[in-house]
C-alpha positions as MATLAB code, in Angstrom:
seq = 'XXXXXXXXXXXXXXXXXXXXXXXXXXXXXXXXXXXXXXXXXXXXXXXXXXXXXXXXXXXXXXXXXXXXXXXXXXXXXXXXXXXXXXXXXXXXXXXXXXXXXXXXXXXXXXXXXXXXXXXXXXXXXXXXXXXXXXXXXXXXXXXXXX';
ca = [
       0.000    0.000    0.000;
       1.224    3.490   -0.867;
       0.547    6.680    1.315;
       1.346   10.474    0.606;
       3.217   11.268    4.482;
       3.638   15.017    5.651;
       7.416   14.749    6.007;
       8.409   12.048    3.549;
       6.348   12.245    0.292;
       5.204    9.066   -0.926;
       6.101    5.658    1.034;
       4.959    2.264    0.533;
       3.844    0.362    3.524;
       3.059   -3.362    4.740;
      -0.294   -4.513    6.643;
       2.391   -5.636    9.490;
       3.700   -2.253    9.804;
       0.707   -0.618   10.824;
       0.217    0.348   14.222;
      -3.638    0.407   16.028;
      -4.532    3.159   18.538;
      -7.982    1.375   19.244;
      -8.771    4.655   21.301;
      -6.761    6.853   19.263;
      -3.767    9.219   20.777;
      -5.901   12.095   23.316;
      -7.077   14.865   20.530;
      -7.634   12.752   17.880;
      -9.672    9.750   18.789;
     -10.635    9.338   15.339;
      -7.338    8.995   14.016;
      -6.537    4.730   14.792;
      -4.282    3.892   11.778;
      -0.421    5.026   11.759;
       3.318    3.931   10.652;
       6.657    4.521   12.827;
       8.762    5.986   10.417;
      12.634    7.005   10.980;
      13.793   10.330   10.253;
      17.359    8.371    9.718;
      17.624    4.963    8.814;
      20.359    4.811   11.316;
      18.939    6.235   14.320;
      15.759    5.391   16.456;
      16.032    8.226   18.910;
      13.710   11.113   16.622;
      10.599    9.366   14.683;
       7.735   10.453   12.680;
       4.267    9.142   13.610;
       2.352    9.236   10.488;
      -1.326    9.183   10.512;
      -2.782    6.662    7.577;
      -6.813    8.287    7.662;
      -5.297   11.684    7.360;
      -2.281   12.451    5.371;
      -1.168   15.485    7.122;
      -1.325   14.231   10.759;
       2.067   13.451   11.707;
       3.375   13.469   15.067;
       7.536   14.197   16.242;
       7.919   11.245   18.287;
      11.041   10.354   20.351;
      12.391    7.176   22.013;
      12.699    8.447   25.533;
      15.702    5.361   26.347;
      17.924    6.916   23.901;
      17.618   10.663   26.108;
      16.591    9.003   29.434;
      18.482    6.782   31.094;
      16.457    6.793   34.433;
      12.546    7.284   32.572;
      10.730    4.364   33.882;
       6.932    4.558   33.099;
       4.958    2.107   35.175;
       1.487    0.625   33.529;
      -1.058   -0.210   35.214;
      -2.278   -3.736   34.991;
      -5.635   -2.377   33.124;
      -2.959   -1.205   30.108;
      -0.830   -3.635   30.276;
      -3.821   -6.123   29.666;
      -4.915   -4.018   26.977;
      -1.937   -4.370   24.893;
      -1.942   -7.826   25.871;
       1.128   -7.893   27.330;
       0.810   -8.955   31.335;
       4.769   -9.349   31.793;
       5.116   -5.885   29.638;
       7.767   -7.628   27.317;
       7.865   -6.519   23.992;
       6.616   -3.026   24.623;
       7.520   -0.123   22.697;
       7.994    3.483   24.412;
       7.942    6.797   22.650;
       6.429   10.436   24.128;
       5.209   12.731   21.380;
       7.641   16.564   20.863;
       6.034   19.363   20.211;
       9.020   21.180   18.178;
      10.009   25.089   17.546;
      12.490   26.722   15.634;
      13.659   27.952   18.922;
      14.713   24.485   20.871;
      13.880   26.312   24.137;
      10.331   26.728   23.431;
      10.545   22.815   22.413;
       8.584   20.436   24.821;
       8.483   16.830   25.245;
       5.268   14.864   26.813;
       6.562   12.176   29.469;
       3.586   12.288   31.327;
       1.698   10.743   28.643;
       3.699    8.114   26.597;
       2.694    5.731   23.297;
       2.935    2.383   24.292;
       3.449   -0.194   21.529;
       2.815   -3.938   21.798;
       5.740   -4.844   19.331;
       4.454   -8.036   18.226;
       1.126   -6.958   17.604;
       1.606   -3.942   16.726;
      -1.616   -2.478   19.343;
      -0.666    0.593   20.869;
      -1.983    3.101   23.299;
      -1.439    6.509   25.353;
      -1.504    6.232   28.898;
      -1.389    8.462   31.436;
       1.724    7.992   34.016;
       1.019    8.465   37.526;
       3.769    9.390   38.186;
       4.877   13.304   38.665;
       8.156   13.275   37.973;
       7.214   13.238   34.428;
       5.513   16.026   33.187;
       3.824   16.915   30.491;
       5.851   20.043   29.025;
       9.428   18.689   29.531;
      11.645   21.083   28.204;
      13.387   19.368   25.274;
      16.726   21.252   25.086;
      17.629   19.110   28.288;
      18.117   16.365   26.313;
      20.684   17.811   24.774;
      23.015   18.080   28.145;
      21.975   14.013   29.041;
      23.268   12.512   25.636;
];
């Protein structure tokens, strides 16, 4: 299958590559469908999470283990059971950036990760009890932690 993307122009794409948000990501319920997509084939730390119902949807994703050595979301049973995975093996992290040309007005949403069942590709956002992690993290720390 073939999709026009917001970042990459036109990319072909596999059935197994899709990823379900049965409730959608918070904002866009509607929105299920999507493909991880690296911004360099080399590097998994910045991805694009491309919307399949709506071309232009696209969210800056990042892999918070490549930043954070010490981020440790904890889910709840109830998710964990929804992306049938009790033992939470095989799950996928990543907390959506929202990006500026200035890097200091650059956030990063911890509070609030994607969760990805690898092997079956269902995936959900969850909200982290946690308040260490908050929801506006200011993404030019990163920088300093690499």
């Amino acid at each position: 299958m073939d999709i026009n993307t917001k970042y990459f122009g036109s990319l072909s794409y596999t059935e197994e590559e899709v990823i379900t948000f049965e409730n959608g990501i918070f904002g866009f319920e509607e929105n299920k469908h999507f493909l991880l997509i690296r911004f360099e084939k080399d590097n998994g730390g910045l991805l694009c999470l491309q919307n399949l119902e709506d071309e232009q949807l696209a969210f800056i994703v990042m892999n918070p283990f490549c930043f954070l050595s010490d981020y440790r979301p904890q889910l709840s049973e109830k998710d964990l059971e929804k992306l049938g995975s009790p033992d939470g093996e095989a799950l996928l992290c990543y907390n959506i950036c929202v990006l500026n040309d200035d890097v200091k007005k650059s956030s990063v949403n911890l509070r609030c990760p994607l969760v990805i069942n690898g092997e079956t590709r269902q995936a959900l956002q969850v909200v982290l009890e946690d308040n260490r992690y908050a929801f506006k993290h200011p993404f030019h720390e990163f920088v300093k932690e690499k």
